[in-house]
N, C-alpha and C positions, 0 to 999 in steps of 0.2 A: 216340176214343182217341188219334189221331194226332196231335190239337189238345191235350189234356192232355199227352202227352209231351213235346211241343214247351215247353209252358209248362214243366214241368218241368226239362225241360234247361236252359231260359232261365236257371231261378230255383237251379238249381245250379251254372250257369256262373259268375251273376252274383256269390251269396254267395265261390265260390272264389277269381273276384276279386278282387271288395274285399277279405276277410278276409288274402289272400295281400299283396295290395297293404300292408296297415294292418301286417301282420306284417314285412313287411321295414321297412318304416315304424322301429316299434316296435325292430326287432334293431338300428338303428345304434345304440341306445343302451344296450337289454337284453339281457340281464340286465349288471347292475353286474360284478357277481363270475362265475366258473365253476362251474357245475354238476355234481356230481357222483354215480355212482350207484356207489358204494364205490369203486374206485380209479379207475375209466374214467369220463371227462370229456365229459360230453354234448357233442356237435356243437356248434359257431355259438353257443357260449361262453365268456366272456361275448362282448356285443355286439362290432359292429365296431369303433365307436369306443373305447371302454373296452379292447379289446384292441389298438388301435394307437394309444393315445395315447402314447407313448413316441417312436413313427417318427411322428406328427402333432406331437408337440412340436418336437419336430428340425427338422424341413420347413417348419416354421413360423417357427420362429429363423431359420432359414436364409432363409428367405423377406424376414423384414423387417428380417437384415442387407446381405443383399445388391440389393432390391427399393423396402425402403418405405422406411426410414431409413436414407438412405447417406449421406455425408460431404457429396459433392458435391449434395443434395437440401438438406444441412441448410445448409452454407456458401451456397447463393441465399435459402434463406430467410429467415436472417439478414440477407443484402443485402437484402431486399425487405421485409421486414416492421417496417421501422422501429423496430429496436430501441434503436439508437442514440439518438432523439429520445426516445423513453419513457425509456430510462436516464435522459438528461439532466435530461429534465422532472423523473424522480423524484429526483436529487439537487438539482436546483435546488431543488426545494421543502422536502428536508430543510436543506438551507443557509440559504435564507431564515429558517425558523424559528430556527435556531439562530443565527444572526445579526444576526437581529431581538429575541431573547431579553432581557430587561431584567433578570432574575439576575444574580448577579456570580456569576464564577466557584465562589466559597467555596459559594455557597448548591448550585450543581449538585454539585459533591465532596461537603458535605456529605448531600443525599439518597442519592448514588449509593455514599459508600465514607463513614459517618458519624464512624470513627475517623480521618480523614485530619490534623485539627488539635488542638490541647493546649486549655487551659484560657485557655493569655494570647494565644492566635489564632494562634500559630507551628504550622509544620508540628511533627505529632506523632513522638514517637522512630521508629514500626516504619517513618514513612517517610524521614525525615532521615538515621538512621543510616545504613540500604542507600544511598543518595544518597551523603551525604559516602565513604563505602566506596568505592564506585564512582569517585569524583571520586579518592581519594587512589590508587585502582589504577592510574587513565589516567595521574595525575604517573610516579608511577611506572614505570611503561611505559613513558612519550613520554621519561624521563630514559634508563633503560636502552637502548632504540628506538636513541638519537641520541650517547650516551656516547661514542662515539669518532667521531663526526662534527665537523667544525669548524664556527664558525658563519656562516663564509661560505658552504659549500657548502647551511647552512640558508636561504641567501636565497634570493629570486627572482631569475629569468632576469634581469633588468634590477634587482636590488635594487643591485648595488655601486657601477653609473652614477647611480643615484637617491641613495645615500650620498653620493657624495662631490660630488655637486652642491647636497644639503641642506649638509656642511660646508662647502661654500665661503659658502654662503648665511649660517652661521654664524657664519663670521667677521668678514664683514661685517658680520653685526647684535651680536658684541660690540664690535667699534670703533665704530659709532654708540649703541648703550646707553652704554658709557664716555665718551663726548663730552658724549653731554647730561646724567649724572650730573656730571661736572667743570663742568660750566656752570651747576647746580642749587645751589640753598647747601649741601644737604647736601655736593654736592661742592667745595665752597671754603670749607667749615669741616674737611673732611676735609684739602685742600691746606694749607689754614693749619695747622693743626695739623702737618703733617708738617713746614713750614716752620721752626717754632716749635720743635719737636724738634729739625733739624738746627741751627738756628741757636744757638739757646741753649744744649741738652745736649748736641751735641757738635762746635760749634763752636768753642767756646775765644775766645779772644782776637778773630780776625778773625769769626768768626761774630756779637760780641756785638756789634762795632763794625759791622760791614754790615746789622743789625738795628737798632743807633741809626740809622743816616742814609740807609735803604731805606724801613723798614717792611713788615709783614707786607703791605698793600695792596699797593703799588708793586713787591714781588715776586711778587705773585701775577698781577699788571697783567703783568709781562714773563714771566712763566713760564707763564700759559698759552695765547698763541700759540703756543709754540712747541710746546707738548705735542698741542694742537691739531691742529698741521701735519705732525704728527709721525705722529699717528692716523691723519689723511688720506691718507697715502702709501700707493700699493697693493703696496708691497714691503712693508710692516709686513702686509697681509691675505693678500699670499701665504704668507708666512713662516708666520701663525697657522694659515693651511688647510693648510700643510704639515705643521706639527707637529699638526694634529688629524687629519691624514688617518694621519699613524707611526702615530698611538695607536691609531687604527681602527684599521688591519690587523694590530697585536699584537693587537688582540682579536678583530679576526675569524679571526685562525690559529690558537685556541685550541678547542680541541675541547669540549663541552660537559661532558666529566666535570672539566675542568680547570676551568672558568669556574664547576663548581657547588662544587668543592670550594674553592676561593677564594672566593667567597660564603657557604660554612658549610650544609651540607644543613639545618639547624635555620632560617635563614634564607629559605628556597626553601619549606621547609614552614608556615614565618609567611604568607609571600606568598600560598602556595596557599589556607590556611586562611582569609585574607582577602579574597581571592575566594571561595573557597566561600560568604562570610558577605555579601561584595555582591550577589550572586545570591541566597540567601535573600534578603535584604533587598528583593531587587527583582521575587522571586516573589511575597510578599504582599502586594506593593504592587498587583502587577497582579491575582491572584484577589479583591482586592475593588473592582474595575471590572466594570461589566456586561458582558455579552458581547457587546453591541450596541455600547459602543465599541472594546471592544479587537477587534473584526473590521468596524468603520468601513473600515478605511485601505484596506484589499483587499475587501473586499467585492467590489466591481463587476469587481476581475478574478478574483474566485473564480468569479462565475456568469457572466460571459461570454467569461472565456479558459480558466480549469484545469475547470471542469465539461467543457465541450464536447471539452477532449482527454481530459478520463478517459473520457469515453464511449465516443468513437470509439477509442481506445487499448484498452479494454475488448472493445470489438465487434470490433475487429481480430487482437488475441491470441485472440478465441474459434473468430475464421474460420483461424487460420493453426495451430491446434492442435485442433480438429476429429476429425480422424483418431487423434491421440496418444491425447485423450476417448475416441474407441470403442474403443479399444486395450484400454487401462483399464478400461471398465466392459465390455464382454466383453458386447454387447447381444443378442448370439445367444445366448451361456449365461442370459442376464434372459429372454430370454422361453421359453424350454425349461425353464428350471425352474420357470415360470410356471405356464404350460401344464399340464407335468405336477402342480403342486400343486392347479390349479383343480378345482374341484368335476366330476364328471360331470352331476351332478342339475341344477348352474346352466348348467353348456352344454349341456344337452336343453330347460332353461325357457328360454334363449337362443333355442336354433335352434328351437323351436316356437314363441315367441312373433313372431318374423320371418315364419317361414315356415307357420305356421299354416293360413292361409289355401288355401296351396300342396300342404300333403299331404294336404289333405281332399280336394283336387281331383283328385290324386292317386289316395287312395280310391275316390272316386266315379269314377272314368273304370276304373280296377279291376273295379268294378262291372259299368258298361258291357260294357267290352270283354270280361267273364267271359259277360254275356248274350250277347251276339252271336254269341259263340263259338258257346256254349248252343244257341243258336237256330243258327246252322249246323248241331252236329250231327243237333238234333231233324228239319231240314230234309231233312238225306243220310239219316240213320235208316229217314226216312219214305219216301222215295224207293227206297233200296234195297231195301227191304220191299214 
């Protein structure tokens, strides 16, 4: 009898066990919901987890803002994980293609935006029109902008020294153009002729007679050394850079609503309007070029000097605003309302499929230790008996 008992107690120890073991097991996750038996709310309902996922969500936010992904975790990762060089690599590779591309421009617009040109290959109105708009607002502006600015304060730091060094330059390159025009037949059929004017029509008397026993040659022979020498003097080139340099500064003391209203705004709007129409002009000249020549000329410093600083220019604004990033996305509130959206049923297929192994073992040592017990009491039972 004493040996049945023993076995007995063993085999109730052990079930109590296990089944106590597998049941707490079971409650981290059971029941989903609270159980109720009309208003009063069974015990250790619902499970542990399903009732603290709320303070689990929290803890857990909290955990992998201030824990797993912090700023300073994420700024070395960046430093280390070569992102820089993958950036690069991948725009180097979108460039080459696009660089290497044998399309002309027209053909890419056309697939990408199929309304972009007319019928005779000009840009089409919905985009010319907003352009030319655009174009005639900047005049606009840059005239208002500067209306009561003069147009010396328009120059550069160094424009007014560079002026009046080109005008000297000037003057001296119309005293030589005038030299060699007067040395050219044009220019000593222009001289004769004026010779011929003074002499004849309004010479009179001594004109016609200095004309008989000169002739046009023999005056042209002694008139134009001297006109010559005349030209060559650098008191004649001063004089001209002088009087070109007055003119300048009346017009560079002229404010710009003054210089357009002396031009005729109708005039300023010709001008614009035929730039606007060089530019067209020298827009479709260039979208029907491949894109392999018109990105020939830079090519090689697109992929080995402007890739390599967008890159690291890239990776460096991402390290030096990191923090501002988590600010923003609020990565404690991401994963707490995560959490609390996630399934129950998938974090018990989770945590059972990890630990599977674990709480059977778990179980079974339940077991165990419920025998042992068992068998202790059956032991003392018998003893005290």
């Amino acid at each position: 009898m004493n040996l049945w008992v023993i076995l007995l107690n063993i085999g109730v120890g052990s079930v109590i066990g296990g089944v106590t073991n597998e049941l707490a097991i079971r409650m981290l996750f059971r029941p989903l919901k609270p159980w109720y038996i009309g208003s009063w709310r069974v015990p250790f309902t619902p499970g542990l987890i399903p009732r603290r996922r709320d303070d689990i969500a929290i803890q857990m936010g909290r955990l992998v803002e201030e824990h797993l992904l912090t700023t300073e975790g994420i700024r070395r990762s960046l430093a280390q994980s070569g992102l820089e060089n993958t950036l690069a690599g991948w725009m180097r590779n979108v460039a080459d293609d696009w660089m290497s591309d044998e399309r002309t421009l027209r053909e890419v617009l056309q697939k990408t935006m199929p309304d972009s040109f007319n019928e005779a290959g000009g840009w089409s109105d919905h985009i010319r029109t907003p352009v030319q708009l655009h174009w005639q607002a900047f005049i606009d502006h840059t005239l208002y902008q500067y209306e009561q600015k003069t147009l010396r304060e328009l120059l550069p730091e160094n424009g007014a020294k560079r002026l009046e060094d080109t005008l000297g330059t000037v003057s001296q390159l119309l005293l030589t153009r005038f030299r060699e025009y007067l040395h050219s037949p044009e220019g000593h059929q222009t001289l004769q002729n004026m010779v011929r004017g003074m002499l004849g029509g309004g010479g009179g008397m001594f004109g016609g007679l200095v004309g008989m026993f000169l002739g046009d040659d023999k005056i042209l022979g002694k008139l134009l050394p001297h006109l010559d020498e005349i030209l060559q003097r650098p008191e004649l080139a001063e004089r001209i850079h002088q009087f070109l340099q007055a003119e300048a500064d009346k017009l560079l003391d002229k404010n710009v609503g003054d210089v357009v209203a002396w031009l005729g705004r109708e005039q300023v709007d010709e001008w614009a309007n035929a730039i606007f129409a060089k530019f067209e002009e020298k827009s479709i000249q260039i979208v029907d070029k491949p894109m392999s020549s018109l990105t020939a000329p830079f090519k090689e410093n697109v992929t080995t000097q402007l890739i390599p600083r967008v890159a690291s220019w890239m990776v460096d604004t991402l390290q030096k605003n990191v923090e501002r990033i988590f600010q923003r996305l609020a990565v404690r509130d991401i994963v707490t309302k995560q959490v609390e959206g996630f399934p129950i049923e998938r974090i018990e297929e989770m945590v059972v499929g990890i630990s599977g192994k674990e709480f059977r073992m778990i179980t079974f040592l339940g077991f165990v230790l419920g025998g042992i017990i068992g068998l202790v009491q059956g032991l003392l039972a018998g003893w005290l008996s």
